[in-house]
Each structure stands twice: as structure tokens, then as C-alpha cells.
C-alpha positions as CSV (number, residue, x, y, z in Angstrom):
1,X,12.1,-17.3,151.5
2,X,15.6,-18.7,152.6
3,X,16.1,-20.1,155.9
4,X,18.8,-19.8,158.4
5,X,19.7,-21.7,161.8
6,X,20.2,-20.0,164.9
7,X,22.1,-20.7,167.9
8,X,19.5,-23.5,169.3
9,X,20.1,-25.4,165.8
10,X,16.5,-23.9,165.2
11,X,15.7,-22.8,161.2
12,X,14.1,-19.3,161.4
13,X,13.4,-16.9,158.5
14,X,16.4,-14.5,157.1
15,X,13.5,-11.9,156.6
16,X,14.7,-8.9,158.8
17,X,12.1,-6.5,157.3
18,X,13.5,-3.2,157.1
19,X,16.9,-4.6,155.9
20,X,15.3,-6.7,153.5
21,X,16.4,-10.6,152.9
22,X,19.8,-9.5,150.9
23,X,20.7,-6.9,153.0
24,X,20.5,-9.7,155.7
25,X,22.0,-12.2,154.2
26,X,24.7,-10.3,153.6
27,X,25.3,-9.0,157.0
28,X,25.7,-12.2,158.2
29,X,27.9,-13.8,155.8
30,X,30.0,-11.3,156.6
31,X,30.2,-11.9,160.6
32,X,30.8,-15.2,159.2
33,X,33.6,-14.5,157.5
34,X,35.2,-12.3,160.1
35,X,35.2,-14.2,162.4
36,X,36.5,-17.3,160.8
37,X,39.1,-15.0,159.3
38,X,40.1,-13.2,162.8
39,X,40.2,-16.8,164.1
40,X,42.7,-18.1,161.0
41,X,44.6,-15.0,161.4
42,X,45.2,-15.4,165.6
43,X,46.0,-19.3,164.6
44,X,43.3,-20.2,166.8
45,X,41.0,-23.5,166.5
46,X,37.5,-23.6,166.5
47,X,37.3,-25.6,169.6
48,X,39.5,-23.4,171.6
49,X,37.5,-20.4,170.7
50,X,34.2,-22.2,171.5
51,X,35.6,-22.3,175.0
52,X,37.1,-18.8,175.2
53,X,33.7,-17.8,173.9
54,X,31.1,-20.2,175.5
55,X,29.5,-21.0,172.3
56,X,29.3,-24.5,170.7
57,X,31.9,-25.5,168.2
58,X,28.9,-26.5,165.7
59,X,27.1,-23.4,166.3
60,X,30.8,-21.9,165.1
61,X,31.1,-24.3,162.2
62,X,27.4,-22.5,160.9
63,X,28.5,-19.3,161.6
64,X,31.6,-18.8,159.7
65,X,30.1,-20.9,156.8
66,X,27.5,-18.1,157.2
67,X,24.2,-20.1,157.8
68,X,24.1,-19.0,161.5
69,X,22.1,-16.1,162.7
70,X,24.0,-15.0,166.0
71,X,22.5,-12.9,168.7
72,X,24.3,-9.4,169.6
73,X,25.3,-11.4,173.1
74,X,26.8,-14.2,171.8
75,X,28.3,-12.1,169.2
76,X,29.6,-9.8,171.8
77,X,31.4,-13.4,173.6
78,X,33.1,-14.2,170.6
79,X,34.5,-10.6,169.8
80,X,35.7,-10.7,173.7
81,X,37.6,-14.0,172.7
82,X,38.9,-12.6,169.3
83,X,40.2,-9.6,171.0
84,X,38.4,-7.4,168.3
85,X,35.6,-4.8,168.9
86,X,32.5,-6.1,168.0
87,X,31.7,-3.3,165.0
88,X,35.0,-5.0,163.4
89,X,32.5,-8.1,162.6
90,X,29.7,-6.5,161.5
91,X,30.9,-2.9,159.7
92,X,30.6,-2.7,155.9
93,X,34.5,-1.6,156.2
94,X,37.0,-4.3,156.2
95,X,38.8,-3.9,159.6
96,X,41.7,-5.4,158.6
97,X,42.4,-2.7,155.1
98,X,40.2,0.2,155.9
99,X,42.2,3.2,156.8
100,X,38.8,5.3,158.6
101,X,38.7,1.9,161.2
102,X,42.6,2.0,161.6
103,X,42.7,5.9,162.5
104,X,39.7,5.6,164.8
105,X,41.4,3.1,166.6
106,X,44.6,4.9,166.8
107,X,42.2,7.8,168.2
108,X,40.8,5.8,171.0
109,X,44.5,5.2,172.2
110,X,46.0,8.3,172.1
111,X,46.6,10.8,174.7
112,X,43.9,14.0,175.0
113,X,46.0,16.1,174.3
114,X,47.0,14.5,170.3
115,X,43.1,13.6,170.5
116,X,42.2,17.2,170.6
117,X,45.1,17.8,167.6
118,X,43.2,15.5,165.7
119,X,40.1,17.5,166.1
120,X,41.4,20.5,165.2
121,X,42.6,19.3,161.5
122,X,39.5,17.5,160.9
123,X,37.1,19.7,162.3
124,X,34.5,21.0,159.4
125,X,34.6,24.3,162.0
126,X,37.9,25.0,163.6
127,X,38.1,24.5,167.8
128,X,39.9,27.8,167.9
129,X,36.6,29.3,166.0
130,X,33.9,27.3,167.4
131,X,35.7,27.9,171.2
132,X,36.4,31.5,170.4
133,X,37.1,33.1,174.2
134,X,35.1,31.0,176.3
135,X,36.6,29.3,179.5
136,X,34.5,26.7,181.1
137,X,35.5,25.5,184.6
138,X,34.5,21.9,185.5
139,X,34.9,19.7,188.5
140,X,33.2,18.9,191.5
141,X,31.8,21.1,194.1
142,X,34.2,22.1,196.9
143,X,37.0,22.6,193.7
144,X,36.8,26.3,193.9
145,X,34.9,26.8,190.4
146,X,32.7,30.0,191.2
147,X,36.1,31.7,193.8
148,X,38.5,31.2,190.9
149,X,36.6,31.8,188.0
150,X,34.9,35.1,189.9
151,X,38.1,36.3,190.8
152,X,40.1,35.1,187.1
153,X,37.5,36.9,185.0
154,X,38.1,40.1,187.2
155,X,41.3,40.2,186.6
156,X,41.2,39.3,183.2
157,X,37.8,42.1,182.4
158,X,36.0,38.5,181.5
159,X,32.2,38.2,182.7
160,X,31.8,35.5,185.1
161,X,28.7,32.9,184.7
162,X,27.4,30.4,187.0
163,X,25.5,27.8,184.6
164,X,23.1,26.9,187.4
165,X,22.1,31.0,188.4
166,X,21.1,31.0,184.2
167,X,19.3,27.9,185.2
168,X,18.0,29.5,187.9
169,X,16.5,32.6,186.0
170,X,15.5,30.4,183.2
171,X,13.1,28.2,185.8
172,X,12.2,31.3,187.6
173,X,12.8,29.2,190.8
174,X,16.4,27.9,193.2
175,X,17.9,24.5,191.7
176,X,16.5,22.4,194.8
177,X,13.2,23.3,193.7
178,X,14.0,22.7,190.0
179,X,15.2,19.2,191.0
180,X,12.0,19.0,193.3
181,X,9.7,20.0,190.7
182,X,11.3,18.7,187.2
183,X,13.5,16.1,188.7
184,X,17.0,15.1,187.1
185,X,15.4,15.3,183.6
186,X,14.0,18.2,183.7
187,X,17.4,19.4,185.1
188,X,19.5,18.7,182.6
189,X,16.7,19.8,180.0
190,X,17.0,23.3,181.3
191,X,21.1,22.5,181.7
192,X,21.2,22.1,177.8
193,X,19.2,24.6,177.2
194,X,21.0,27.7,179.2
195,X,24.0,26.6,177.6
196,X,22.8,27.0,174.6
197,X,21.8,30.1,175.3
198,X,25.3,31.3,176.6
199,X,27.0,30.0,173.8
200,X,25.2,32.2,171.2
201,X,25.2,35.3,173.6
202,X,29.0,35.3,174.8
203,X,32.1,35.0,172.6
204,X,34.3,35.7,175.7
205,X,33.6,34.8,179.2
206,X,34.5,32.5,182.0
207,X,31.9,30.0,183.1
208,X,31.5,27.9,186.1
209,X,29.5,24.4,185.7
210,X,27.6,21.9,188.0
211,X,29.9,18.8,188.5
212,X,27.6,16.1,187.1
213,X,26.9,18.4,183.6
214,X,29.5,15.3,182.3
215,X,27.5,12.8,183.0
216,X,24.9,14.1,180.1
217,X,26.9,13.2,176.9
218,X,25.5,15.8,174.3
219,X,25.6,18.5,176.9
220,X,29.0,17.7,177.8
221,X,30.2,17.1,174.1
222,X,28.2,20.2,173.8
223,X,30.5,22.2,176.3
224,X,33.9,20.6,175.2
225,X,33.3,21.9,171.5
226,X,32.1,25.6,172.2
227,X,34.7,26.0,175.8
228,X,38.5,25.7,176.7
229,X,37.4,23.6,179.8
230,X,39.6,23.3,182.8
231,X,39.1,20.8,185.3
232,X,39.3,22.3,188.8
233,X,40.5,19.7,190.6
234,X,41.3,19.3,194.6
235,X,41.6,16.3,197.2
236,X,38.6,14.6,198.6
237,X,39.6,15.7,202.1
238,X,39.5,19.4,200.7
239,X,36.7,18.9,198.6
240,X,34.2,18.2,201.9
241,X,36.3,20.9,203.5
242,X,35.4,23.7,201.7
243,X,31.8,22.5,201.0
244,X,31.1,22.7,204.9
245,X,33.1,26.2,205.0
246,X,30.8,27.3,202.8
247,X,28.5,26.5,205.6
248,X,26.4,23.2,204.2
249,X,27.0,20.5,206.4
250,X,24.7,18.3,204.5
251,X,27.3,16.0,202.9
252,X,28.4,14.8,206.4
253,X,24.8,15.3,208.1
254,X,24.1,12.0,209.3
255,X,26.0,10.0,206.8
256,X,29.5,8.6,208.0
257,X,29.9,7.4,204.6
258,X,30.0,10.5,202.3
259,X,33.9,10.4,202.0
260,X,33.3,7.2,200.8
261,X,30.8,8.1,198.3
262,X,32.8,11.1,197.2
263,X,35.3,9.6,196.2
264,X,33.6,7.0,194.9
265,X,32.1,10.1,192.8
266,X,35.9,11.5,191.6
267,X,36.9,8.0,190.5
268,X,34.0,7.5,188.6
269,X,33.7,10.8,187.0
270,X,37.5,10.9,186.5
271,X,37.2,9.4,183.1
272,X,35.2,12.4,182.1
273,X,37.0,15.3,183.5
274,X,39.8,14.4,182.2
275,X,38.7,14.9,178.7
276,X,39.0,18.5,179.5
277,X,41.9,20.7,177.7
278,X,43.3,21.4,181.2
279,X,44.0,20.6,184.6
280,X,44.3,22.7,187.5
281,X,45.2,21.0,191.1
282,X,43.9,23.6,194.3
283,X,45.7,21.0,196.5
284,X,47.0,22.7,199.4
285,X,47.4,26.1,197.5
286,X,45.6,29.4,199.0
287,X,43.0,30.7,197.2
288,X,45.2,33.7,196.0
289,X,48.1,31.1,194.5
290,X,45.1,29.5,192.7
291,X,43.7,32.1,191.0
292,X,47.8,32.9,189.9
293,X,48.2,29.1,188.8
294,X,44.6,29.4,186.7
295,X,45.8,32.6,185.0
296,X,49.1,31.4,184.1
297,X,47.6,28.4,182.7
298,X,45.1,30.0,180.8
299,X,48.3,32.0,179.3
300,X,50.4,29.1,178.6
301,X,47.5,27.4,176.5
302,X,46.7,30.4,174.4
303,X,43.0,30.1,175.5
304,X,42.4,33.9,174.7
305,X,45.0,34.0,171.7
């Protein structure tokens, strides 16, 4: 069995089991020659990468001549220094010739809206099919999800759905006492699972989700693929305005930092709502103007075309 040195200049077996010793061995005499080859091709010398990198200049020497077997940390350190993405060094594709790796990385930079282009010519199931009629309303509370999407879906003869009343009926129980007995999990076990059930019961409808449903990636991807989402947005100020009209005063209730940690909350999820096909602002518009601005733009995109 073949031996190979690792980063403390120790020899350890190649033997990775499942891969088996070729598949191994292979694996990382490519990374080897990645990286030397991204290093040759950025005119950069070994020693200068070593201290972009943090790893030794002999341990660099063994890994491009492919006797090193680098840890996913250190490997990660060079790719940082390299400027590459770490599946460039270790993908059976050649990053610098294969068209697949070139296209996915002209996906990761483009806008959402030639993103969701993209999607619809490669799709194996067309958006327009798999969406059909469905609206989905996303954003954090305090937006004005259930008002406008109530009030939209009357005017458009559209059944409204609140996501967390299907959880409701589903449970058999309010939210707080699904998040009391099931906790988080169990929450966004019974999240997936209405939706699921909405999707194969409605072909036309407007629906009205929990804020944190993006934080759940396969319920979220989930909702992007079967909705026309619209991200209801609105100003922190207003957000915390309208919750407490509504008559909770929890979010302020002893806690002179919840504007803080709202918005805290908007930056971080802002990432994620904005993968949405839309954007409606509720910024200092009356609740009648926003339900005008929401239909319009549900015309203007073609979302029941």
C-alpha cells in the first residue's frame, strides 16, 4: 500500500476506503496539479503563496508534486490565496476548459432577475408550469403580508392562505404552542409539510408566509419553484409600528434593544428575500395605495398570464 505525507511531514496511508487507493490517489494529484497550475498561471511564487496561505513552502513543494495529503482547512487557505473556489481544485471538471463550471460561475454573478431566465430555459419542468397561479408573499412581520394579500386576492377572486393558520389546523393547536411543544424543528417540519400540501391542492391562490420560512433552504427552494413570491417589504420603524398596532407590544416589552435586533434581522435575511421575483416597498404608502401598487405589479409581471 503506497504512502503519502501530510502536512506535519508525517507518511500516512493513501487508503481512503470507500474511494479506494486509485480513486485517492488520483484526487490528489489533481489538487496538486491545480494548484501549481493556478499558481503558474497568476505568476505567483511558491514562497509568496506560502505566506498568503499560511502553509509551508515544502509542504507546497509535496503538494503540487502530488505526494501531499492536504486537509479541507488548509485547502480552503490556499484556494483563499489563489482567488479560486475551492471545488475548482478538487472537481473532476477542469476549471479552466469546462463550460458547466464557466456557466455556473457566470450564474452566481448575475442579477436575479437573468438568474431566474436561466432557470426557465433549463428547467426539466417549466417555472411558468411548475408556478402555475400561485402568489406567495414573503417578508417580515409588520410588512403587511396577510392585509394585502387578504385584500389582493379579493379583488382578484383569488383564495387567500395564511401558511401558519394550515399549520395551525395541521397541529390541531396555536403556533406558540407548536413552537412550545415541537420546538423550531418540529416547526418547520409541519412548515414543509402544509406547503406541500397547498401546492398539490391549489393551482391559483395568494399565500401569506412566516418571515423566517427562508431561513429553511429546501422549504424555501421549495416555495421559490412552485410561487411567484413577492417580498413585502417596509422600514424597520414601520415594521415595529404596525406589529404593536396590531396590539402585541412584545417586541418592545422590556427590551430597548429590539430595533436593534430587527434590523439586525432585515440585514441578515436580506440576502434571502431578495431572491424573490418581486419587490414591493409599503414605505409610507396607505394600506389602500398598497394593495393598488401589489396588483399593478402582479400585472406588470404576468404572474397570472
Amino acid at each position: 500500500m503506497s504512502e503519502i505525507t501530510n502536512f506535519r511531514g508525517e507518511a500516512v496511508s493513501a487508503d481512503t476506503g470507500s474511494l479506494g487507493e486509485d480513486a485517492a490517489r488520483a484526487l490528489i494529484l489533481r489538487v496538486g496539479e491545480r494548484v501549481r497550475k493556478a499558481r503558474e498561471l497568476k505568476g505567483i511564487p511558491r514562497r509568496v503563496l506560502s505566506e498568503s496561505s499560511g502553509v509551508s513552502p515544502r509542504y507546497l513543494a509535496l503538494l503540487e508534486a502530488g505526494e501531499g495529503n492536504i486537509s479541507i482547512g488548509l485547502l480552503q487557505r490556499v484556494a483563499d490565496a489563489l482567488d479560486h473556489r475551492i471545488e475548482w481544485l478538487v472537481g473532476e471538471e477542469d476549471p479552466w476548459t469546462s463550460e458547466a463550471i464557466q456557466v455556473a460561475d457566470l450564474y452566481r454573478r448575475a442579477p436575479n432577475d437573468r438568474r431566474a431566465k436561466v432557470l426557465e430555459i433549463l428547467s426539466p419542468q417549466p417555472e411558468a408550469t411548475a408556478r402555475r397561479h400561485r402568489i406567495a408573499l414573503i417578508g417580515l412581520r409588520g410588512a403587511g403580508k396577510s392585509t394585502l394579500g387578504m385584500m389582493a386576492g379579493d379583488a382578484l377572486g383569488l383564495p387567500f392562505v395564511e401558511l401558519n393558520r394550515e399549520i395551525e389546523d395541521q397541529a390541531g393547536m396555536p403556533v406558540n404552542e407548536v413552537m412550545a411543544f415541537y420546538g423550531q424543528e418540529g416547526y418547520r417540519r409541519l412548515e414543509a409539510q402544509a406547503l406541500g400540501r397547498i401546492i398539490a391542492t391549489h393551482d391559483s391562490m395568494i399565500l401569506a408566509v412566516a418571515g423566517g420560512i427562508v431561513s429553511e433552504p429546501e422549504t424555501y427552494k421549495t416555495l421559490l419553484g412552485h410561487f411567484h413570491t413577492i417580498w413585502i417589504k417596509a422600514s424597520p420603524s414601520e415594521h415595529m409600528a404596525r406589529v404593536r398596532e396590531q396590539g402585541d407590544l412584545r417586541p418592545m416589552a422590556g427590551n430597548p434593544e429590539a430595533m436593534d435586533q430587527l434590523k439586525f434581522i432585515l440585514t441578515s435575511r436580506e440576502t434571502l428575500y431578495d431572491q424573490a421575483r418581486a419587490k414591493l416597498d409599503t414605505s409610507g404608502r396607505s394600506i389602500d395605495e398598497s394593495v393598488s401598487d401589489l396588483l399593478a405589479l402582479i400585472d406588470e409581471r404576468g404572474f397570472l398570464s
